[in-house]
Structure formats: C-alpha cells, structure tokens
C-alpha positions, 0 to 999 in steps of 0.5 A, a space after each residue: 606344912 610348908 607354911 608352918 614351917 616357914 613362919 617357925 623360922 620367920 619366927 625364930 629369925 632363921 635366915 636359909 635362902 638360896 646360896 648366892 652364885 658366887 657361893 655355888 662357885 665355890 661349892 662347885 670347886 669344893 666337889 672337884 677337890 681330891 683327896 690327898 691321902 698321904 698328907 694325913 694320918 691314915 685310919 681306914 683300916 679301923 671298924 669305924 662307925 657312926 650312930 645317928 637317927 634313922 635315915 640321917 645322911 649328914 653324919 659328921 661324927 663317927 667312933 671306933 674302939 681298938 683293944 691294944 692290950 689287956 687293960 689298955 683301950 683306944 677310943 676314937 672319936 672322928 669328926 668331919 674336917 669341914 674347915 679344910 674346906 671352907 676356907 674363912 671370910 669366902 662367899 660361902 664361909 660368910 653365908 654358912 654363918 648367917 645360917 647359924 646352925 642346921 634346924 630339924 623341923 618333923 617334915 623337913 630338915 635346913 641344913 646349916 651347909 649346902 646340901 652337896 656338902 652336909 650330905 654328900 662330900 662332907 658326910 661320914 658316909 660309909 665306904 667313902 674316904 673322908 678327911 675328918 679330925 680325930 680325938 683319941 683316947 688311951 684309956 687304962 681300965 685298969 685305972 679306969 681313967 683316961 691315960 692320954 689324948 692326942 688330936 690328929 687330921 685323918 683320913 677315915 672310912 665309916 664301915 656301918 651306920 646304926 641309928 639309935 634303935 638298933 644300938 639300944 638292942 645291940 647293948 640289950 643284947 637283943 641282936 643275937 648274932 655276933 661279929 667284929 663291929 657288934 663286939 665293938 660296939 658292947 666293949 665301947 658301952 662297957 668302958 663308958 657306963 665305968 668311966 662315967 659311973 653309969 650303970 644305966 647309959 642309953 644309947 643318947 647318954 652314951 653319944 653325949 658322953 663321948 
C-alpha cells in the first residue's frame, strides 16, 4: 500500500517531505498562541456544526441557521482563519505552498498543513473555541432570495459533528428523535432545495450549494 501510494504522488508530482526545522519553529509558536476573545466577533453561542466524511478531523468549515422572524433567515457559513496564523513569505507559509493542497489517498491522507495544525489547533473541533471567518447570510424567504451578506472574523465553537450518512437520515427523517440542532438542520435543507430550486438536494449538493 505505501509504495503505491508514494509512486501516486511521484506520479502526480505531489511534494510532502518532512517540515524543515525552521517551519517546525514556527508551528511551535503557532500552538503556544492564545486566543483573543474580545478582538473578534463572538459566535459561540450559536448551534453551530459541521458536516464531513466519517472519522475527518480537519474540519475547516462549519454552519448554523437562526430564525430572526417569520420569514426572515440567518445563515451562517464559518471557515477556519488559518491566515491569522500563518503569516505570508514564513518557512512554514512557503513549504505549505509547495504542497499545493491536501491529498486523500484510501489508506492515507497528506494534509496540505502540518498535521498539529490541520487536525488539531486549526480544526472546527467541537467544543473547541476557534477564530474562523464568517459569511452570513440574511435570507428573506418570503422573497425567496438572499437579502444581504456581511463577512466578519469570529470566534466560534462547533457544537456536533455529523458525517454525510447521518444528515441524509436526518433529512429522510429516519432519525426520529428531535432536538434543537436536528430541526436546524431540516429548517437549513428547506430553505436551500427552495433557494436552489431543487427538490431532490443530497447531503453532497447541499454543502456544494452553500
């Protein structure tokens, strides 16, 4: 398996040696960095969750869905802030760049980040406190159309995980039980299969969309 898998990135010219000792340096500095809570805007309060295969820990996007009123929707979409922490020209930035991107091979994954970083400091983990930027959406369903869109650095914390299995039985309503985050959930697939006019949205299309 391993040597498949390496003439797979021989082959496609992937580049994932070993950090330099400089770039460890800096990822080392990177994990000592607290977190400042008041110099961004605070969402930690919001059911928030994510959606990704089964057993992913590099979560680096995250949802949540607010009703304000009777027809009018928040929708929020938060992505990891790696950039408040790798800054640009570093060892680190610059050997992130010849990686190019993350690569998911069937008995392995080469993350484009340093594996403390992708899966742990970095990661939409639930119950962690994470910087992320947020998109939100004002949604007018009256209009069924986007009203407004404002771009904000958050702090957030991701309340559930679900891989995509899970959430197709929560929209085929084959999980019975009911709670907050669930309803959420079927609420943010209603609104996206009418905004999208699509009556048949999986799990898949319904990421893609958002």
């Amino acid at each position: 398996e391993n040597i498949e898998q390496q003439h797979i990135l021989y082959k496609n010219e992937l580049k994932f040696k070993s950090f330099s000792l400089n770039a460890k340096k800096e990822i080392k500095n990177i994990l000592a960095t607290k977190l400042n809570i008041d110099s961004r805007k605070d969402f930690r309060h919001l059911r928030i969750f994510n959606i990704d295969p089964i057993g992913c820990k590099d979560i680096d996007d995250a949802l949540h869905i607010t009703k304000k009123s009777d027809d009018i929707y928040e929708i929020g979409v938060h992505i990891a802030d790696v950039s408040h922490f790798i800054n640009k020209d570093t060892y680190l930035d610059k050997e992130i760049e010849l990686r190019g991107s993350s690569v998911y091979l069937p008995f392995d994954q080469y993350h484009m980040l340093p594996n403390e970083l992708s899966c742990d400091f970095l990661s939409l983990l639930v119950n962690k406190n994470r910087y992320a930027y947020s998109i939100i959406y004002e949604v007018d369903m009256n209009l069924v159309k986007i009203k407004n869109i404002t771009f904000q650095k958050s702090i957030i914390q991701n309340k559930k995980s679900f891989d995509y299995d899970e959430l197709q039985d929560i929209i085929d309503n084959k999980i019975i039980k009911d709670n907050n985050i669930i309803t959420d959930i079927r609420m943010l697939y209603d609104i996206v299969s009418k905004l999208s006019k699509n009556n048949n949205l999986n799990t898949h299309k319904l990421v893609e969309y958002l």
